[in-house]
Structure formats: C-alpha cells, structure tokens
C-alpha positions as CSV (number, residue, x, y, z in Angstrom):
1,X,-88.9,60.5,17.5
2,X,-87.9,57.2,17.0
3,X,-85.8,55.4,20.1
4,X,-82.8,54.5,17.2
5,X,-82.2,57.9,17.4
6,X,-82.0,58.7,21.2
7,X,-78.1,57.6,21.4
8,X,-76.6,59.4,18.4
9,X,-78.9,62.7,19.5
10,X,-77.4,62.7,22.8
11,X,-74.0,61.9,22.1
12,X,-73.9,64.9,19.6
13,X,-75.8,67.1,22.3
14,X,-73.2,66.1,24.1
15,X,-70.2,67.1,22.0
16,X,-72.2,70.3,21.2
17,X,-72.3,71.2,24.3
18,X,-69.3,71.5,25.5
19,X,-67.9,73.4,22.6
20,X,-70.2,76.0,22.5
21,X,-69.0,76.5,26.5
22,X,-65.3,76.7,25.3
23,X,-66.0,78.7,22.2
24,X,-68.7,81.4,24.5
25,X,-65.6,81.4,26.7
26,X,-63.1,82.5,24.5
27,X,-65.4,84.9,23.0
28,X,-66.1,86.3,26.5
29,X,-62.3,86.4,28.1
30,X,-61.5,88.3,25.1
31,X,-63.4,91.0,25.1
32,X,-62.4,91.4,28.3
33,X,-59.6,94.0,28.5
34,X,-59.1,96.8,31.3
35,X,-57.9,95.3,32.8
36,X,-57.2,91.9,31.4
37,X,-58.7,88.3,32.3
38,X,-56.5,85.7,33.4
39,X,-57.6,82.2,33.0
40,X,-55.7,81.2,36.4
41,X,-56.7,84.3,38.7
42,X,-60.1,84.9,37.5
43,X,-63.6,82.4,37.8
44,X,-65.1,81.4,34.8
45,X,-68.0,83.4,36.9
46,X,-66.1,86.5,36.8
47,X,-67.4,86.8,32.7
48,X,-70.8,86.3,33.5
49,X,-71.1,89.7,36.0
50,X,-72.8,92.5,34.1
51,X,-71.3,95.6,36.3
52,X,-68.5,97.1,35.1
53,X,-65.6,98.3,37.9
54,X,-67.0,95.8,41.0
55,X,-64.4,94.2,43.0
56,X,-64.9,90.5,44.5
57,X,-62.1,89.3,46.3
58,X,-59.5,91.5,45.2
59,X,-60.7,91.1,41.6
60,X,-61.9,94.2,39.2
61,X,-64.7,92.7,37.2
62,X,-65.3,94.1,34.1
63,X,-66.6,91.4,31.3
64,X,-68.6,93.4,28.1
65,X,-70.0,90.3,26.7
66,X,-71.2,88.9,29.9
67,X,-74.5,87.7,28.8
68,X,-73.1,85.5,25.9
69,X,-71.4,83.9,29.0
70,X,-74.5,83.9,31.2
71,X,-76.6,82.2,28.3
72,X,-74.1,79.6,27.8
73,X,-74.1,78.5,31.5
74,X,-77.7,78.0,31.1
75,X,-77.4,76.4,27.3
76,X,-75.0,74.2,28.5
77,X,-77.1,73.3,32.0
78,X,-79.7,72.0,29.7
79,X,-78.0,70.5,26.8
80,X,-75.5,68.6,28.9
81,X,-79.6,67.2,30.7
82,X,-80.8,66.6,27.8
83,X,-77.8,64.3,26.3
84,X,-77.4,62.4,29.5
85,X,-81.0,61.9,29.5
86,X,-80.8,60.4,25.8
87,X,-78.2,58.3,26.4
88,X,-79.3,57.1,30.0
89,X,-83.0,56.0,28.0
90,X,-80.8,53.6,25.6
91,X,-78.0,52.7,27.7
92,X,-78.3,52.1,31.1
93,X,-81.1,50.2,33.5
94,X,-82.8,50.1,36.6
95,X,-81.2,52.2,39.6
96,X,-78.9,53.3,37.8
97,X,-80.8,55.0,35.6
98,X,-82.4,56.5,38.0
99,X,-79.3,58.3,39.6
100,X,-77.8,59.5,35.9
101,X,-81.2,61.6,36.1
102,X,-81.0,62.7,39.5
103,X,-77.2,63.6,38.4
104,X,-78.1,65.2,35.4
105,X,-80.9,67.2,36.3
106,X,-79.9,68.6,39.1
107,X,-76.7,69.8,36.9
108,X,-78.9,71.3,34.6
109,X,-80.5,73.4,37.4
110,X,-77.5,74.1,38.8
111,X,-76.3,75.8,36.2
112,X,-79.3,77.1,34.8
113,X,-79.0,79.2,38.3
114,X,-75.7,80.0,38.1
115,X,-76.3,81.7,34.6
116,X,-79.4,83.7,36.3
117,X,-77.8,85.0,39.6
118,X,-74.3,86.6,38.6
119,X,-71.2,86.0,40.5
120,X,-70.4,89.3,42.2
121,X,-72.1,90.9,44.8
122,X,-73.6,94.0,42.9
123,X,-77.5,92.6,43.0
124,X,-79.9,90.8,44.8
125,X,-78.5,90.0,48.8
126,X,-79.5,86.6,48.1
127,X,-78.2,85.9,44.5
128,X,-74.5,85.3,45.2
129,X,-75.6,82.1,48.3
130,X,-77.7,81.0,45.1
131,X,-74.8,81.5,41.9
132,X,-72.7,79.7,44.6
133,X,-74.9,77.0,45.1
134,X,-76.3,76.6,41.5
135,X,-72.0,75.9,40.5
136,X,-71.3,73.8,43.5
137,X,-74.3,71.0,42.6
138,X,-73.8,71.5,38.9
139,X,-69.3,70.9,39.4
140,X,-70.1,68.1,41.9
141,X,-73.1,66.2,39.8
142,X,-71.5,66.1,36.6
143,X,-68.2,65.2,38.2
144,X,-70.0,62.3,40.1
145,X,-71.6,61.2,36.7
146,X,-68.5,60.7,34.9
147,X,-66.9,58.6,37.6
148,X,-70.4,56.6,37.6
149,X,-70.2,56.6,34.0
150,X,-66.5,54.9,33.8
151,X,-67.9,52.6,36.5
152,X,-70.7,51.4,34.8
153,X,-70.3,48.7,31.5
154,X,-73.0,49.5,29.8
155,X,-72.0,52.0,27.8
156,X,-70.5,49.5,25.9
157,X,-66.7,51.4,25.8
158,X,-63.3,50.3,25.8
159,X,-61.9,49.6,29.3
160,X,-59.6,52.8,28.3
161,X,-62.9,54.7,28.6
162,X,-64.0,53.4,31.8
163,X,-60.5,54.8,33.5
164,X,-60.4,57.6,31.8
165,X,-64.2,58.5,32.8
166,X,-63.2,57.4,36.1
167,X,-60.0,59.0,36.1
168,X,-61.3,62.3,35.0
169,X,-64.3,62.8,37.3
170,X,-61.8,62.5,40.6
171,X,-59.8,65.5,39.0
172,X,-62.9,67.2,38.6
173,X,-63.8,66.8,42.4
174,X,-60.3,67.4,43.7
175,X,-59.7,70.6,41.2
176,X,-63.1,72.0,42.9
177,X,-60.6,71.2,46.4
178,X,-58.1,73.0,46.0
179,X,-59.3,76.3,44.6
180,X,-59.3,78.0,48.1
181,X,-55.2,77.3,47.8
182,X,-54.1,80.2,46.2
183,X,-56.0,83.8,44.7
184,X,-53.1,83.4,41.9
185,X,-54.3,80.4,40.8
186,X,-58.1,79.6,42.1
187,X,-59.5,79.9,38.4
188,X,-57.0,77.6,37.0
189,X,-58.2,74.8,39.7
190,X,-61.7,76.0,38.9
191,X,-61.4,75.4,35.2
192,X,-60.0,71.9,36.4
193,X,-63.2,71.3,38.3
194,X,-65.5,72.4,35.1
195,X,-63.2,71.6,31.7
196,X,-62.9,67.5,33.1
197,X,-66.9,67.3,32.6
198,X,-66.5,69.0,29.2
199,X,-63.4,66.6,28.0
200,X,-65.6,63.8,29.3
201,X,-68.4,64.8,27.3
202,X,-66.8,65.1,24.2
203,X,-64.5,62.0,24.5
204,X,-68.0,60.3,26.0
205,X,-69.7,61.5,22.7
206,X,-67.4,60.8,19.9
207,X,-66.9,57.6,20.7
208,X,-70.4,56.6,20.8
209,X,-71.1,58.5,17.9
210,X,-68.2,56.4,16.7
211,X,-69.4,53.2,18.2
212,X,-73.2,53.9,16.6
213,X,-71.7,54.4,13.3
214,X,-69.6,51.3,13.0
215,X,-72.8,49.2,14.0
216,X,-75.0,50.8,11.3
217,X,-72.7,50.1,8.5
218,X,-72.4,46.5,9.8
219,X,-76.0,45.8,9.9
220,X,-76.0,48.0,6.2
221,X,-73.5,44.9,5.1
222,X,-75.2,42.4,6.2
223,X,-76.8,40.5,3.3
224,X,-80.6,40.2,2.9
C-alpha cells in the first residue's frame, strides 16, 4: 500500500469508527425493553452483559443484543488503532510519534478487553477488575490523545481545531470524574467521557479528509 494513501485511510477509519459505535448503540439500547434503558442511568457497559435479570448497582440488566455491543467495543478498540496509527505514520515525528502509539494502542487493548469481559458481575471473579480496567485506559488514552492532538501543529488544522481537540479531550477526562456524582445520571457523564473521543474523531477525520482533498485537486490543476 502506497504511503499517499496512509492519511485519507486513517481519517476514514476514523470517521467509520465512531459511527458504527453510535449506530451499534442505538441498535443495542433499543432492543432493550423490560425494563427500559436510559442513556443517563445506565453504562454504555450495561448493553454489553449477556445475562438477562442481574442487578449491578441497583440496575436490572437485561440487553438482547448484547453481543452486537460487545463486538463493537472491540471493532472500535482496533479501528480507532489502526487510524491513529495511519495518521501518526504521515503526520507527526519523533517522540511524539512515539506516544500517539503508546496512546493508541493501549486504547485499542483497552477496549478490546472491555468487549471480552462483560460489565456485570455474573462470570469469571476476575472479569469485572479487568472490563473495568480495559474502559478506564481505553477513556483515559483516547482522551489524552485528543488534547495531545490539539496540542500538536502538525496535523496541519485550523487553530479552531487545535482548541476544540484540546477543548474536548478535558471534557472527556472530567466527564470520566464526575460519574461517581449521582446513580441518576452516572451514564450521562460516562457517555461524556466516551462520545468526546468519538466527536473528536469524526471532526479529526473530516477535516483531513477535507484537507487531503483540497490538496489533490490543486496539484490535479497544476499545469504540466
């Protein structure tokens, strides 16, 4: 595959990505029904638990299509890898290339285990510590890579970019904060914590794809 390629691939992995999360969501949420999901009480987590009729912290789980949402935390683990990793290969240098990788992968892992091991306590004694785990490096790394993202120029985006990568990354990280505040609304925060990454990706995507075609139809117009 030629290295031309590598940015346009990754920002449309990118975009990809994150609307096959929101799209497995909907799907997910509803089919859920007795009794009905709420998008501010209940995890994102709560559709990927295959037992019918478990409580978790005053919750009655109960999610039918629960492996379309376990496959999509683990599709979107490794897409959202593999379009960093694009991206980062054309885009950025040195160290901090380095640490988009680092960021990235260990996303990818993160949420490849969070897909795996369900959030409920109805299996193995150790998978909960490890769907717990898995969500907390993959919210906090793709968080962090937005705000390094903003804070970088070599992406080559308007200065609106930069604070609004910047800007959106913090929300992610103090979402993640303040889900303990309240049962009533811990999945709204949690959705804060996740749906900033996937609003960066998108805007993040789009306008390189944007960006990528505006500089292939100059060099197109450019006379021999």
């Amino acid at each position: 595959m030629s290295r031309k390629i590598w940015l346009p691939l990754g920002a449309v992995v990118l975009v990809v990505n994150a609307v096959q999360w929101v799209v497995a969501e909907a799907i997910t949420a509803a089919a859920w029904t007795d009794p009905p999901y709420s998008y501010a009480r209940n995890f994102i987590s709560d559709l990927g638990v295959p037992s019918c009729g478990v409580q978790m912290q005053g919750r009655e789980l109960c999610s039918p299509d629960h492996v379309l949402m376990s496959t999509s935390f683990m599709l979107e683990g490794i897409l959202f890898a593999i379009g960093v990793l694009l991206l980062s290969a054309r885009l950025v240098e040195g160290r901090a290339r380095r640490v988009f990788i680092a960021l990235a992968v260990a996303h990818g892992t993160g949420m490849v285990l969070v897909g795996l091991f369900h959030g409920s306590p109805d299996g193995p004694s150790y998978g909960l510590a490890v769907h717990f785990a898995g969500a907390g490096v993959g919210i906090l790394c793709a968080n962090t890579l937005a705000i390094l993202a903003g804070a970088l120029r070599g992406l080559g985006l308007p200065s609106a970019y930069r604070v609004f990568s910047v800007t959106v990354g913090v929300l992610g990280l103090v979402s993640v904060a303040l889900v303990g505040v309240s049962a009533g609304t811990a999945g709204a925060f949690e959705r804060g914590s996740v749906y900033s990454w996937l609003l960066w990706s998108v805007v993040t995507g789009v306008l390189l794809l944007v960006r990528y075609s505006r500089r292939a139809s100059m060099r197109e117009n450019v006379p021999a």
